[in-house]
C-alpha positions in Angstrom: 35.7 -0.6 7.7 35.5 -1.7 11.5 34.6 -4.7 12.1 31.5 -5.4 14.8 30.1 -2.1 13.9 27.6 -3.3 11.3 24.4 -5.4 11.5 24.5 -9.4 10.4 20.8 -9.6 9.7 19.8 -8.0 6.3 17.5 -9.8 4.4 14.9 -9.1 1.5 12.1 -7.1 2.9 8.7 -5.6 0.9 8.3 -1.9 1.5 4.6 -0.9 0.6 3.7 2.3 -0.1 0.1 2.6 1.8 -1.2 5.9 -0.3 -0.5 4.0 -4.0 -0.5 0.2 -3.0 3.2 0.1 -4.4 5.5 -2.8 -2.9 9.1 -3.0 -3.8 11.5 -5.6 -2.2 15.3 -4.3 -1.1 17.5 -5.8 2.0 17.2 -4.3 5.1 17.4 -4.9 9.5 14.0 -3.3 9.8 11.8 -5.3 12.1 8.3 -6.4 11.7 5.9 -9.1 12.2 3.4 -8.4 9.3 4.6 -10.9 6.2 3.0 -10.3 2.5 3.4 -12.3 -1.0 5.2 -11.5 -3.8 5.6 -13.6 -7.1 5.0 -16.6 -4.8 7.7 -16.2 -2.1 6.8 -14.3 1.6 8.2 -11.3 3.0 8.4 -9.4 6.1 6.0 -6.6 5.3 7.4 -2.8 6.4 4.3 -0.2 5.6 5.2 3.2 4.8 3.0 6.4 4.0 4.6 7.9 1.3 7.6 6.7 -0.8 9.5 7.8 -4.2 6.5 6.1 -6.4 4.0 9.0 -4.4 6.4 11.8 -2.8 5.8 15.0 -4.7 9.2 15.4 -5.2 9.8 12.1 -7.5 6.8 12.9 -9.5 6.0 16.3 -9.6 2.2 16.0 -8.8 1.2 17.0 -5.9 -1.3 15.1 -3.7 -3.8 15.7 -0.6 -3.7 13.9 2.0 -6.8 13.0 3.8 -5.5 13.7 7.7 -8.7 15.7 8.6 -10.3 12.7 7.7 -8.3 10.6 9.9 -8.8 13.1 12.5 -12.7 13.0 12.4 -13.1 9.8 12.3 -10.8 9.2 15.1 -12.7 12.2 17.1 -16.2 10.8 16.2 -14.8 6.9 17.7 -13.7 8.2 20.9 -16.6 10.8 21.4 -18.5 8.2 23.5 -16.1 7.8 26.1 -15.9 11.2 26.7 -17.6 12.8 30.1 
């Protein structure tokens, strides 16, 4: 391996998984300010939409998504500022 190449800062990070409420800790460099608990110790927090616990793929359900959901609600918010 060359040396200088790869990143110093890993640490233990929680990944959660937004559409199942599924958190798993690994190491990784990815950057964040949010922080959550697990089993009494505190975290960065990375939040993720869809993960091997939920991806269709892993569990061989498949799931809907509510984006036209997201996208009315958004739609109805910003309606008033339309002219």
């Amino acid at each position: 391996m060359r040396k200088g190449i790869h990143p110093e800062n890993y640490r233990i990070v929680a990944f959660k998984d937004m559409s199942n409420d599924d958190v798993f800790l690994t190491k990784s460099t990815a950057e964040t300010k949010e922080t959550i608990e697990v089993d009494g110790v505190e975290y960065p927090l990375v939040k993720m939409e869809i993960s091997r616990t939920s991806h269709p793929y892993y569990t061989g359900k498949s799931k809907l998504v509510d984006t036209a959901g997201r996208i009315d609600k958004f739609k109805t918010k910003y309606a008033k500022f339309k002219k």
